[in-house]
C-alpha positions in Angstrom: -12.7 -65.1 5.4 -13.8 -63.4 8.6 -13.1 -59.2 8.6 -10.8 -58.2 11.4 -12.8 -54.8 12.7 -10.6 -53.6 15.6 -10.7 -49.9 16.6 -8.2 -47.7 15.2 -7.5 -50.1 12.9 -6.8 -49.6 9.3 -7.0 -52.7 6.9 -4.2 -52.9 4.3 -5.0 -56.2 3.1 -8.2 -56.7 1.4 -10.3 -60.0 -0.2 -12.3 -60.2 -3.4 -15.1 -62.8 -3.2 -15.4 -62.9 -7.1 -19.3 -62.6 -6.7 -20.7 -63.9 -3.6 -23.5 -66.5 -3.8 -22.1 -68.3 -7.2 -18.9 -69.3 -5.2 -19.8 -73.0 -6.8 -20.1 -71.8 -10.5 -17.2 -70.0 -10.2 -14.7 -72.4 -12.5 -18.1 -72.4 -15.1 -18.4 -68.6 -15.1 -14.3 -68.4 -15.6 -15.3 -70.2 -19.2 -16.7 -66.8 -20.9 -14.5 -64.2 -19.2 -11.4 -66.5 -20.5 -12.7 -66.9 -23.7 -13.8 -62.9 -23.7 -10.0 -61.6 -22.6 -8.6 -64.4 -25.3 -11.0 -62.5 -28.0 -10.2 -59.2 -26.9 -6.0 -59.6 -26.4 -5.9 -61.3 -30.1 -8.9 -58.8 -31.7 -7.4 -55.5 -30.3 -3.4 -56.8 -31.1 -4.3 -57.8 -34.9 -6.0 -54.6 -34.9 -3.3 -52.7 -33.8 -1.3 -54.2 -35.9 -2.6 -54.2 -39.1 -3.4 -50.3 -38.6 0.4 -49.8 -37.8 2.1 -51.6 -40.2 -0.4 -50.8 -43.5 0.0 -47.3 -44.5 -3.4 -47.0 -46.7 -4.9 -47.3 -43.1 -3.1 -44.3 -41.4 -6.5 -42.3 -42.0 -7.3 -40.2 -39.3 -10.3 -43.1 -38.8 -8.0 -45.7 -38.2 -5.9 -44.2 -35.9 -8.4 -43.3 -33.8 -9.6 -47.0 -33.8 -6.2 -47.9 -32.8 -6.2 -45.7 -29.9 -8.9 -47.7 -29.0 -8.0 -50.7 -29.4 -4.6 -49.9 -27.0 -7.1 -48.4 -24.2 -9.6 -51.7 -24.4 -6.3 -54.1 -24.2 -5.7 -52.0 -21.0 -8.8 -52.1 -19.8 -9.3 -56.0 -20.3 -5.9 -56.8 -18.7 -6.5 -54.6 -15.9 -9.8 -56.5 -14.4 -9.9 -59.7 -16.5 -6.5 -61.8 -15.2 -7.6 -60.9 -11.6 -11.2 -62.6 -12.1 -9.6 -65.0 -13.2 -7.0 -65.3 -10.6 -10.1 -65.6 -8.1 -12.1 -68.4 -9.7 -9.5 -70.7 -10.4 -6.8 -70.3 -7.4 -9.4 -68.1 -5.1 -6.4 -65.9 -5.3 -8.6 -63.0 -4.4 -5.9 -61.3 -1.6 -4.9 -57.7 -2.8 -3.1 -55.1 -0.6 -4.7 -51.4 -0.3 -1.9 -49.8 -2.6 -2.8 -52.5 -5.2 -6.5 -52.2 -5.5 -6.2 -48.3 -5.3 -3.9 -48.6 -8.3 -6.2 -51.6 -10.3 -9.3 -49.1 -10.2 -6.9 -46.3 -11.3 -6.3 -47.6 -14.5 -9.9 -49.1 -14.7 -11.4 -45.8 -14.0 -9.0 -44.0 -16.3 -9.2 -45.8 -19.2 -12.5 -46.4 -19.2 -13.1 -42.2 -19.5 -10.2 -42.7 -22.3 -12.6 -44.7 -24.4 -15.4 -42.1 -23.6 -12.9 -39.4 -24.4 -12.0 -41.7 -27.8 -15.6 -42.3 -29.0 -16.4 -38.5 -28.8 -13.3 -37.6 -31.0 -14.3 -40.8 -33.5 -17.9 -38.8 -33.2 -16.1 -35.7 -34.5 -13.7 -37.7 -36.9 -17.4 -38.6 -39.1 -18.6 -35.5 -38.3 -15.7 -33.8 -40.2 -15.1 -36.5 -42.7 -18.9 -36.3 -43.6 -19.7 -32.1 -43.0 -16.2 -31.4 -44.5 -14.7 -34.1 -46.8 -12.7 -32.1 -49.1 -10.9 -30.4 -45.7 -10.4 -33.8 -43.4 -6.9 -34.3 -43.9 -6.2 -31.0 -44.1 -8.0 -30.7 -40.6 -7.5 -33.9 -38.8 -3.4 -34.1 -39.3 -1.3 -36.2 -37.8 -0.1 -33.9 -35.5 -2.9 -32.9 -34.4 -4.6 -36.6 -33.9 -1.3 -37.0 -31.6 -2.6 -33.6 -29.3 -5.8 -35.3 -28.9 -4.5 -38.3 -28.0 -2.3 -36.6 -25.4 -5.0 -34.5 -23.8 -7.6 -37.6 -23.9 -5.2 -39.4 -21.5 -4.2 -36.5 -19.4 -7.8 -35.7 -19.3 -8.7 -39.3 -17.5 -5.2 -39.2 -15.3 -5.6 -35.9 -14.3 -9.9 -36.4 -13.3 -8.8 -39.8 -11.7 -6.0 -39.0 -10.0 -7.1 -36.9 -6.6 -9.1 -40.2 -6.1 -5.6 -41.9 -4.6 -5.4 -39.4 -2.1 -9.1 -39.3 -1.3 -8.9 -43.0 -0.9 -5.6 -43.1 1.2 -7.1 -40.3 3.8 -9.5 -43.3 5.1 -9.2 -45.5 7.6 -10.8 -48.9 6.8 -11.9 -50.5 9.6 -15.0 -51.8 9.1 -14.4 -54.8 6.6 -12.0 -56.0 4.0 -13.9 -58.4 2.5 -14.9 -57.0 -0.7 -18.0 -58.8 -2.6 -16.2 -58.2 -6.3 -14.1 -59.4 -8.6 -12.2 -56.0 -8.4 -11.3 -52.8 -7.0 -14.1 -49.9 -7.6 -13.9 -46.4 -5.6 -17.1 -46.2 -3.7 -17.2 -50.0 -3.6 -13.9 -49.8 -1.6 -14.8 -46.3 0.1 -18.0 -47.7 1.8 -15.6 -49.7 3.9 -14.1 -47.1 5.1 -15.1 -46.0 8.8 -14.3 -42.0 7.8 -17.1 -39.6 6.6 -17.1 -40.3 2.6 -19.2 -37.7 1.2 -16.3 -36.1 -0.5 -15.3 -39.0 -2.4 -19.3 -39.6 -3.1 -19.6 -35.8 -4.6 -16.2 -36.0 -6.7 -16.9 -39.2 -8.4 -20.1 -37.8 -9.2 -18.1 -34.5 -10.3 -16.0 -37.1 -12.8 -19.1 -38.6 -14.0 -21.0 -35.0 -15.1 -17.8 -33.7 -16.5 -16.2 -36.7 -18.3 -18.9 -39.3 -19.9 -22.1 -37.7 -19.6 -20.6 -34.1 -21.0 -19.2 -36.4 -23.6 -22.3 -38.0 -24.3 -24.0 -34.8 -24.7 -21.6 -33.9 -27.1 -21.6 -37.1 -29.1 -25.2 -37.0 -29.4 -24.9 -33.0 -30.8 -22.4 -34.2 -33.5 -24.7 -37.0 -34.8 -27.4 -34.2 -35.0 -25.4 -32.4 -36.8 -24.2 -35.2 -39.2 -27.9 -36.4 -40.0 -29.0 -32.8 -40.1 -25.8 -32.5 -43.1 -26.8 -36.1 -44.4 -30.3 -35.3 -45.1 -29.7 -32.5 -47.2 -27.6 -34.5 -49.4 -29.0 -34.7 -53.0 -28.6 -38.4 -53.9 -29.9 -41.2 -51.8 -26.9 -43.2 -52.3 -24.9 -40.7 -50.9 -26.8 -40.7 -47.8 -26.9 -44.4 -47.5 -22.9 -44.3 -47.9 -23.0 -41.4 -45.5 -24.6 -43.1 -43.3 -22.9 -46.7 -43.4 -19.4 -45.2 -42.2 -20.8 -44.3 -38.8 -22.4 -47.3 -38.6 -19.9 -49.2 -36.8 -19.1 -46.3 -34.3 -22.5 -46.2 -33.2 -22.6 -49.5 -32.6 -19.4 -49.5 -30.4 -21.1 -46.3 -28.7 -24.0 -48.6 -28.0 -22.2 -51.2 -26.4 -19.7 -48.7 -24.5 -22.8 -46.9 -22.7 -25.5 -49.3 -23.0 -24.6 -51.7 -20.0 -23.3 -49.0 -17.9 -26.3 -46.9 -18.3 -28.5 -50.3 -17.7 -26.3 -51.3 -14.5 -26.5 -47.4 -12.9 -30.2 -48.1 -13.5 -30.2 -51.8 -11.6 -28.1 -50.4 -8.7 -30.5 -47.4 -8.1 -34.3 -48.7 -8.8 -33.0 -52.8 -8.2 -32.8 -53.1 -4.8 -34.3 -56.5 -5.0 -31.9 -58.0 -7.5 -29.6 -59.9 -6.4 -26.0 -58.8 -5.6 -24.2 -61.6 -8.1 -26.8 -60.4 -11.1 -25.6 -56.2 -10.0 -21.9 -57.9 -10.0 -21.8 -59.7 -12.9 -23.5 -56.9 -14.8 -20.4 -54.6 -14.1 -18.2 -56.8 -15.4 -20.1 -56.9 -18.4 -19.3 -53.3 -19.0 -15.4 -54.3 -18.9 -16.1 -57.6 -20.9 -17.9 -56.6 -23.8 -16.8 -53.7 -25.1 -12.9 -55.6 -25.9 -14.1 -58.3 -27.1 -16.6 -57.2 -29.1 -15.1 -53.9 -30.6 -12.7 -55.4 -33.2 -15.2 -57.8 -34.1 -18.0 -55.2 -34.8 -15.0 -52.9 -37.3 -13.4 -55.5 -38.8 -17.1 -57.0 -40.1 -18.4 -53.9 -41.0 -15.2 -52.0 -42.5 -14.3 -52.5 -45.8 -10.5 -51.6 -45.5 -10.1 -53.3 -41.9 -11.6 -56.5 -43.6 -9.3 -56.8 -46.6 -6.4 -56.1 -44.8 -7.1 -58.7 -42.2 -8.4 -61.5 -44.7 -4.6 -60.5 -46.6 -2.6 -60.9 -43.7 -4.5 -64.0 -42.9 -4.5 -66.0 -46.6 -2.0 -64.1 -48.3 -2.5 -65.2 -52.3 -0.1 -67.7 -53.0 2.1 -66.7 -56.5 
């Protein structure tokens, strides 16, 4: 598709290349992000719904997991069908008010599920520091306040993006090497002076995931600091085993984001499909994998799904 790059002219229509160079492995690379959203869409739904409809599981725990479980379906459906779109139709046209809207929603959920995983952090924390006082602490009402201010947190830190992005005039290309809409990826394009949309996504970043990382990694300190003075050792392993599925999901939230940051600053020689498909990664495997990694390593979750599956016959 050759770029129009007139003068004065501002681009309204844009076209995602899926990733540029593996144009002709494009229907083979479909095969795992298919079979990813397929895992994620049933995974996160059974999850949802076996926490909804099975009152032993409305434990402040589960209903954070829930939460989570409605922001990955989100975040799947958002970047997922679109890929898709492009490697089997090479329906990769999108209009400006589109794409600024997809990476919205990308952007916004994804600092939901940062925003989730620190209050799951504090949900052990209390359950484990405080056990006799964690449903007097983490009511229900209060579970639904910080499920309110998590998403008005990420709305309201993602929001002034739409305006920073519709200021520009983009006239230098819309030919975007992706297989979706990102804000600098879609900035750079623009023929404006972008340094304020540089510093404020940077702003998002420090305030939202890494000041959220900071605080996950105090609470853990805090819970092995409380774990290691408990008396018996099978209190600590039992201690321990009920945030062992959180920190796994916390691994594979941060992990590939933290190794793709580190690709696209110190990788300049790697090439741009490997930088590519290593973002989409970070929006692959955290969906797919997240119900998966609960529902093998929690009791209660396990049971409830291997019930609803082979219900005993009478």
């Amino acid at each position: 598709m050759t770029a129009l790059n007139h003068t004065g002219v501002s681009h309204t229509v844009f076209y995602l290349l899926g990733i540029p160079g593996l144009e002709d492995q494009h229907l083979w690379i479909s095969i795992p992000f298919f079979i990813s959203y397929v895992t994620a869409l049933l995974g996160n739904s059974l999850l949802i719904f076996i926490i909804l409809t099975r009152r032993s599981l409305h434990e402040p725990m589960f209903l954070f997991l829930c939460m989570l479980a409605g922001a990955d379906l989100v975040l799947s459906t958002c970047t997922v069908p679109q890929a898709l779109a492009i490697f089997w139709f090479r329906a990769g046209e999108i209009s400006l008010d589109r794409c600024i809207t997809q990476l919205f929603f990308i952007h916004s959920t994804f600092i939901s599920e940062s925003g989730l995983l620190l209050v799951m952090a504090f949900d052990r924390y209390v359950a484990i520091c405080y056990p006799l006082r964690y449903t007097t602490i983490l009511t229900h009402t209060l579970i639904g306040k910080i499920g309110v201010t998590i998403v008005l947190r990420s709305y309201c830190a993602i929001f002034p993006i739409i305006f920073l992005l519709k200021r520009l005039t983009f006239c230098r290309s819309n030919v975007l090497p992706h297989t979706g809409c990102e804000h600098i990826g879609l900035a750079k394009y623009a023929c404006n002076d972008i340094r304020v949309n540089i510093w404020y996504g940077l702003f998002v970043i420090v305030s939202t995931l890494l000041l959220d990382i900071l605080l996950i990694f105090v609470s853990y300190m805090l819970i092995l600091r409380a774990v290691f003075h408990m008396p018996s050792q099978d209190a600590r392993h039992k201690a321990l085993n009920t945030c062992g599925s959180h920190v796994s999901v916390i691994i594979l939230f941060y992990g590939p984001g933290f190794f793709t940051t580190l690709t696209q600053r110190f990788g300049r020689h790697i090439p741009a499909h490997i930088h590519i498909l290593m973002a989409n990664v970070c929006v692959l495997a955290p969906p797919m994998l997240n119900p998966i990694i609960y529902g093998i390593r929690t009791k209660a979750i396990r049971e409830q799904v291997a019930h609803l599956l082979f219900p005993k016959q009478k």
